[in-house]
N, C-alpha and C positions, 0 to 999 in steps of 0.2 A: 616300893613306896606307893600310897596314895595319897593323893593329893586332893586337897578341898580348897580349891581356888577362890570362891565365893567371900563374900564380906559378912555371911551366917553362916549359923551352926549346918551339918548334911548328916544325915540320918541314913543309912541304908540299913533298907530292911532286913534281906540276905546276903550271905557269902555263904559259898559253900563249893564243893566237888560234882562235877557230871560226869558218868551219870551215876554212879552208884562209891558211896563215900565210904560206904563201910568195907570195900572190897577192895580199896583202893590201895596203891603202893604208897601215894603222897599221904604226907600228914601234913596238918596245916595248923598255923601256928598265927593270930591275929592279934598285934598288939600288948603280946606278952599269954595271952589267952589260948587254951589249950580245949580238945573238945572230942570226944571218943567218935560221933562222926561225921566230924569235920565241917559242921555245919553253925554256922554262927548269925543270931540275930539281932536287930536294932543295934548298929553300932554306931556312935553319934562321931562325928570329926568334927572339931571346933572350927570357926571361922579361922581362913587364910592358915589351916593348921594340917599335919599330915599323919600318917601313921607305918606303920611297918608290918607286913605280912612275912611271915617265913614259910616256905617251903622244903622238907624235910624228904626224903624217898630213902626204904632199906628194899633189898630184892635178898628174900631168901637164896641160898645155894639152888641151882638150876638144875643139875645133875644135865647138862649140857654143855659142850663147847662154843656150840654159835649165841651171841648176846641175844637177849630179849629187849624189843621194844616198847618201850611203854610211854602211854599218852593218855593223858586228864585234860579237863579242862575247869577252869576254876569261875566262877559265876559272880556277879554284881549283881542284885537286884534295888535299884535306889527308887525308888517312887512309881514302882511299875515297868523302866526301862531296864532291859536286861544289859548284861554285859558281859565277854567272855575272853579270859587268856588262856591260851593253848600253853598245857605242859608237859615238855616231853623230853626223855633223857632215856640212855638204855643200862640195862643190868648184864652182868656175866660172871662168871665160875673165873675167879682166877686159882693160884698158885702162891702161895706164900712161904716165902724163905723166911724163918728170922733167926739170924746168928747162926747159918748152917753151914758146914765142911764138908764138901763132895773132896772125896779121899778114892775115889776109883771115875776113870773115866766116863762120862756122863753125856748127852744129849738131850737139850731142851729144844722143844718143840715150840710151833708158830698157834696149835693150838688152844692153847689160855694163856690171858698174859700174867707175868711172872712182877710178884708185887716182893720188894726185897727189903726186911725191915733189919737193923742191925747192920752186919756184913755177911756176904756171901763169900767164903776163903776156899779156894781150888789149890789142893796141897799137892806139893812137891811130885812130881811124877805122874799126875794127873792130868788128862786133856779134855777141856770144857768142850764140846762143840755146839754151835747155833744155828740153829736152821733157818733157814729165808723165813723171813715176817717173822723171827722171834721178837717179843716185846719184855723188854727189864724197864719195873718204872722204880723206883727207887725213893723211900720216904727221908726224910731230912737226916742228913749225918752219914745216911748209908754207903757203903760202900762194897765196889767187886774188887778182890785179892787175889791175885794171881800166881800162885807159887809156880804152876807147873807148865801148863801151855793152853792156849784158845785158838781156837779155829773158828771165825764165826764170817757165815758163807752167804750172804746174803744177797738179793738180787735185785735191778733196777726198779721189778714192778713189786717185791717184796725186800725192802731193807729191813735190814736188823736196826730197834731203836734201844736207847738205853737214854732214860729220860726222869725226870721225878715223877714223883706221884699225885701230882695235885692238881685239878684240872678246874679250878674254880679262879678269881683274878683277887690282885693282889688289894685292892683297896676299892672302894667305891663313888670315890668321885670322879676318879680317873682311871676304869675298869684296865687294868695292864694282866692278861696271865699268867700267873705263875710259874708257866713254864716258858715263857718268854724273859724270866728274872734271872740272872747269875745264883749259881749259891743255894738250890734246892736241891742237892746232893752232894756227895762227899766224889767221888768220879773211880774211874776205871785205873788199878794199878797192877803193873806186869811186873812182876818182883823173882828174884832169884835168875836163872839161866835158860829158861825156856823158848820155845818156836812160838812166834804168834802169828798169827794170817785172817788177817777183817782185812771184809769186801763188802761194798756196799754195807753199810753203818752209820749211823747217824746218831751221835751224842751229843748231849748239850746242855748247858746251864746248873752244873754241879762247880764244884771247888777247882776241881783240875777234872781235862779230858781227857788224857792218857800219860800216864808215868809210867814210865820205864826205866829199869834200872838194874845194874847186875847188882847181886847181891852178897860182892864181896868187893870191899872198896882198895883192898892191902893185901898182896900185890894185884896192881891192877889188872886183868887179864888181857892176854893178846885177841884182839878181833875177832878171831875163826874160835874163842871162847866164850863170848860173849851172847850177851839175849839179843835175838832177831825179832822185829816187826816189819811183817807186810802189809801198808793200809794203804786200798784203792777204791776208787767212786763212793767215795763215803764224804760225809759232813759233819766235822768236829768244829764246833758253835757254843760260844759265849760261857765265858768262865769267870771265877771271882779270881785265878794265880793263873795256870799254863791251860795251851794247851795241846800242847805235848811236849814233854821233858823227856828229854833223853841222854841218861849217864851212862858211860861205858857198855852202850849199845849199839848195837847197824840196823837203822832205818831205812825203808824202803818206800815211799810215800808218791802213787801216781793217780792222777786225775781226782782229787781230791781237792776239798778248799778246807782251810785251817783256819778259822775267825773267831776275835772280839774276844779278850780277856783285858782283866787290871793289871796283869805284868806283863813277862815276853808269852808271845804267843807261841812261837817255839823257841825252844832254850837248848842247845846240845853239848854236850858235851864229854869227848870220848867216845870213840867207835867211829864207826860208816857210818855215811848219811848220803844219798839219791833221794832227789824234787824233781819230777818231771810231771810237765803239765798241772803244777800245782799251785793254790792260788792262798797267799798267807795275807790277811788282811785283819788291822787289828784297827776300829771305830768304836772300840767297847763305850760305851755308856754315850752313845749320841743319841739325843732323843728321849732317852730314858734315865737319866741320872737323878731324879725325884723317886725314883724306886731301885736302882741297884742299890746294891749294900752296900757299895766304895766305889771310887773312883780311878778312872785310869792312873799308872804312874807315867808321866808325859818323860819319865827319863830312861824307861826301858823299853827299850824298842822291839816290834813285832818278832823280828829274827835275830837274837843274839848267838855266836858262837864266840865258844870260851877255849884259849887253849894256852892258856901262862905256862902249864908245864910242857918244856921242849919234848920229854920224855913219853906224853901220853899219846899214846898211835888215835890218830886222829884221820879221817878224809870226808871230806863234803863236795859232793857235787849237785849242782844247780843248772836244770836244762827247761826250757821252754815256759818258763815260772814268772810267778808274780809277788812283788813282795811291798804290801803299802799299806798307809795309815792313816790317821788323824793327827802324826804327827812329825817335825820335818827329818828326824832321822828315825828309819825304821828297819836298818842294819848293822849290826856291828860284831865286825872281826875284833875277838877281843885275844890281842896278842902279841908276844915281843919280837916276833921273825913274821911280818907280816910276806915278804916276799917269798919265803921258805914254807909258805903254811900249804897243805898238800890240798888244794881246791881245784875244781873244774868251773864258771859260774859262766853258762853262755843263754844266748836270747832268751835275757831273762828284761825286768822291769823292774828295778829297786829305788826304793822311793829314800833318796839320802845322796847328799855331794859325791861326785865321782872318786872313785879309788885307784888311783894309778897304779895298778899291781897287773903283774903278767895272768892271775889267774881268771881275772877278766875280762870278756870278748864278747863285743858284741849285746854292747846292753845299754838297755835306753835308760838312763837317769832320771832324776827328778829333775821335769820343769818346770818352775812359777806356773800356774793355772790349769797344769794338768788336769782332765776330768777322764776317772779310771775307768770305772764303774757305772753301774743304772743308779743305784741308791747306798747310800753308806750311814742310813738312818731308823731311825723307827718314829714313826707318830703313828700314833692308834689314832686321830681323829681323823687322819685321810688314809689310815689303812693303807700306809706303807712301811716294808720294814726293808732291811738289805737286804740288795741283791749286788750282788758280786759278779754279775755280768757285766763284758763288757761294753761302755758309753760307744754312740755311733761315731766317736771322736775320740776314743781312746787309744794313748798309745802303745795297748798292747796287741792290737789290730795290724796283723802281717810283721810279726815280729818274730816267732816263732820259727825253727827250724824244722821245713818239715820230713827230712830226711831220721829224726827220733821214732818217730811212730814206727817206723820200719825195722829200726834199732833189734834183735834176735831178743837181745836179754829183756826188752821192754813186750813183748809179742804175746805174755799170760797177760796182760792186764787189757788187749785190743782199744791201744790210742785211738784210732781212728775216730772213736767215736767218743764226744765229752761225756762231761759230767751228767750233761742232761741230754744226751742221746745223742745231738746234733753231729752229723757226718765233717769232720774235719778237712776231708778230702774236696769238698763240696770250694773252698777257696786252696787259690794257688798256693799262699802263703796263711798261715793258721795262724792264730792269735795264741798270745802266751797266757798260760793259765789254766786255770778246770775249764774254760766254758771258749765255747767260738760265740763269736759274735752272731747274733740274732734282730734282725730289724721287724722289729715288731708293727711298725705301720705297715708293714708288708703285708703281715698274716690277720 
């Protein structure tokens, strides 16, 4: 936008591109006005009145892997006084899937990022694998189909993202990301009986973050039948429904943080389920509820577990974990033998009235003024969004047991160190959750 402040007409003499317009990647677009090279004269703005410049950039195919940077600069000339905005944005070769079926085992790579229009469907038999820094961005609707198995191996200084494709904000009064919005992708589904194993990951802001499901609902199948997911040091973030569903599967879920949908944030139901060091926190639309596409539903809570039928082989266990929200219950065992139900749930942090059952030990409840967390919000005009660490007064500070880290079966995924590096060892007692505590006026 420009603006002509003044109580008269402003005449600028020039706009245009530096240094050289006709070479340029930008096109430029003034007031509806268009101009082969880009160079625009005498343009008048009425008193107290504005107008609209557009900025426009195509980058040819690069025949390269590393992006191109590119930078203009765009020119004012009003009565002799120059004026100048720097424009810069880069180009790159990606990859484009649209409506494709990988029918044999495949490996994508960290070098171009991989734009997914349609669905990408991994058929039966098939194992996807990711390489560290792979990038999936995924255009609206889109979706990954899982028939066969993923492996996606990613590393702290290179995670695997799986994200939408839009990198521009969603309205202009009150610039918000698009990819800060729920709902810019259709999400990640693991379907039929397969092995899955994401490390270091980070998905976010689609429909659902991970569904999982076997793919036979009648007869149910017994546990050691069913589809396995291994997800550790990863960040499954802001959904329009879950964000992770799990039907008649065994989930595996360590040092990870599970955040911010309009229903349950995780939903289980059937199978195995292990939370250790894991952080479920559901605040969806704080902050931003003038731009999500829905609202939270304030009656389903961050962690629901469903087990009506006596029949369905079920186990959950819960170690060193967090489970909280925006809203006053954010657990529920849903079921008719609540003392019979096969849970383990210890130094954990669940945010909802105590539950007198034996399979709880050792866990700090919800109380009146709790403060869990650093931030459980988003405002773009102070450039704060959540953070899911924990408060220098939270009670999930020396809560944690630290004799887990140690645990054999826990020893692939190395607790000792959270979500964001931080040595756990470093306190006596470890906080519960993805993250230790960090005193930031310290550093």
């Amino acid at each position: 936008m420009v603006h002509n402040r003044n109580n008269r007409a402003l005449r600028i003499s020039e706009i245009g591109l530096v240094p050289s317009a006709t070479s340029s990647y930008f096109r430029v677009n003034v007031d509806g006005a268009t101009n082969p090279d880009n160079h625009f004269r005498n343009i008048e703005i009425g008193a107290r009145d504005s107008m609209h410049i557009f900025i426009a950039v195509n980058v040819a195919e690069l025949g390269q892997d590393a992006p191109l940077f590119i930078q203009d600069r765009l020119f004012f000339n009003t009565n002799g006084v120059m004026q100048h905005i720097v424009l810069e944005t880069y180009g790159q070769d990606v990859e484009i899937f649209h409506g494709k079926t990988i029918l044999n085992d495949t490996t994508l790579t960290a070098n171009r990022p991989y734009i997914i229009r349609d669905t990408l469907r991994i058929a039966e038999g098939a194992t996807l694998t990711l390489e560290a820094g792979t990038r999936l961005f995924f255009h609206n609707n889109a979706a990954l189909f899982v028939f066969g198995n993923l492996v996606a191996e990613g590393t702290a200084e290179q995670p695997i993202v799986m994200r939408g494709n839009r990198f521009d904000n969603i309205n202009f009064a009150r610039p918000v990301p698009y990819n800060l919005v729920a709902g810019q992708w259709n999400g990640l589904y693991l379907l039929g009986n397969g092995t899955h194993r994401m490390h270091h990951v980070n998905i976010n802001s689609a429909d659902v973050g991970i569904y999982l499901s076997a793919n036979t609902l009648s007869p149910i199948p017994a546990p050691s039948e069913m589809p396995t997911l291994e997800l550790s040091n990863s960040r499954i973030h802001n959904f329009l429904f879950h964000g992770l569903f799990a039907h008649n599967a065994n989930v595996t879920v360590a040092n990870s943080v599970i955040s911010n949908s309009a229903s349950y944030t995780v939903l289980l139901n059937g199978g195995e389920h292990i939370f250790v060091h894991t952080t479920i926190a559901n605040y969806f639309n704080s902050g931003v509820s003038a731009v999500q596409a829905r609202n939270r539903n304030s009656s389903h809570p961050a962690v629901m577990i469903m087990n009506m039928d006596r029949s369905l082989p079920m186990k959950t266990v819960f170690l060193n974990s967090a489970i909280a929200g925006s809203v006053s219950n954010e657990f529920t065992l849903a079921t008719r033998f609540p003392h019979e139900y096969n849970g383990i749930f210890r130094n954990s942090y669940i945010k909802r009235n105590p539950l007198e059952l034996p399979q709880f030990q050792d866990i700090r409840w919800y109380e009146r003024g709790d403060v869990i967390f650093q931030s459980t919000a988003m405002n773009i005009n102070n450039n704060q969004y959540y953070n899911f660490e924990p408060d220098s007064v939270s009670p999930l500070l020396r809560l944690a047991d630290p004799n887990v880290m140690d645990l054999p079966e826990f020893a692939r995924f190395n607790l000792r160190f959270d979500l964001n590096g931080n040595d756990r060892t470093e306190s006596e007692i470890p906080a519960a959750g993805a993250f230790e505590f960090r005193d930031l006026k310290e550093e």
